[in-house]
N, C-alpha and C positions, 0 to 999 in steps of 0.2 A: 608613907603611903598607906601603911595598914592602917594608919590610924584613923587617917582619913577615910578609909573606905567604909570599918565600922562606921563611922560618926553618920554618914551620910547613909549607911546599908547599902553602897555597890559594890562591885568586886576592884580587887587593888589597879587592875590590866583595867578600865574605867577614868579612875583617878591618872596611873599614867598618860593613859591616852590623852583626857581633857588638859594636864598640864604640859604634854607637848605640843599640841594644836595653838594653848594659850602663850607658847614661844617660851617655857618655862623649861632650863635644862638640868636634869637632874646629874649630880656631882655628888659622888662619895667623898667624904673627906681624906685628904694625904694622910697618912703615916708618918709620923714623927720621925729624925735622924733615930732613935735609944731604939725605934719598935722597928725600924728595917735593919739595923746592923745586926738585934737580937734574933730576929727572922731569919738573916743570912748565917748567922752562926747556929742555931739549933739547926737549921735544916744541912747547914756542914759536917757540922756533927753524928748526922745520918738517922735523924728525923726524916717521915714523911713530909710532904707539903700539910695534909691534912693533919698530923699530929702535930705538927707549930701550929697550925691553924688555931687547933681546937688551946695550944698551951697557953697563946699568943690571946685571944676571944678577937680575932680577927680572921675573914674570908680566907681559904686557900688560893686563890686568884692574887688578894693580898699578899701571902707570903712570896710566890711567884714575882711580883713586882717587884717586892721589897728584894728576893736574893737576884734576881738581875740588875737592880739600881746600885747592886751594892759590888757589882762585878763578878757575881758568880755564874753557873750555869744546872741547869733545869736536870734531874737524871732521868733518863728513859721510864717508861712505866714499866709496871710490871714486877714481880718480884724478881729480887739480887741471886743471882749465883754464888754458892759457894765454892772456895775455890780449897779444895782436897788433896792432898800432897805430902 
């Protein structure tokens, strides 16, 4: 889409629009099995979503996908308690 929008000089929200009118649907490409089990295990590990994100060079939304496809679950936001004792 950026590229397109350079090329032409309008804004990207432009290009998306004309290509959903012209019935054109845009798709992210899947995730490989090797990049969502590795998604699931660094963010198991206790990685942010964003820092696999940024380890992976794949969306945070990405890594969310990849560790629910792979069986795991999402942790609360926010930062972790420690637990003192």
């Amino acid at each position: 889409m950026s590229e397109l929008a350079s090329r032409f000089r309008v804004h990207r929200s432009t290009v998306w629009q004309m290509a959903f009118q012209a019935g054109l649907v845009a798709r992210r490409p899947e995730l490989g099995d090797e990049v969502r089990a590795e998604a699931a295990r660094l963010y198991e590990s206790g990685l942010t979503l964003v820092q696999v994100a940024e380890r992976l060079g794949i969306s945070d939304e990405g890594v969310r996908a990849a560790v629910v496809s792979q069986g795991g679950t999402i942790r609360p936001r926010g930062r972790r308690r420690l637990m003192v004792g």
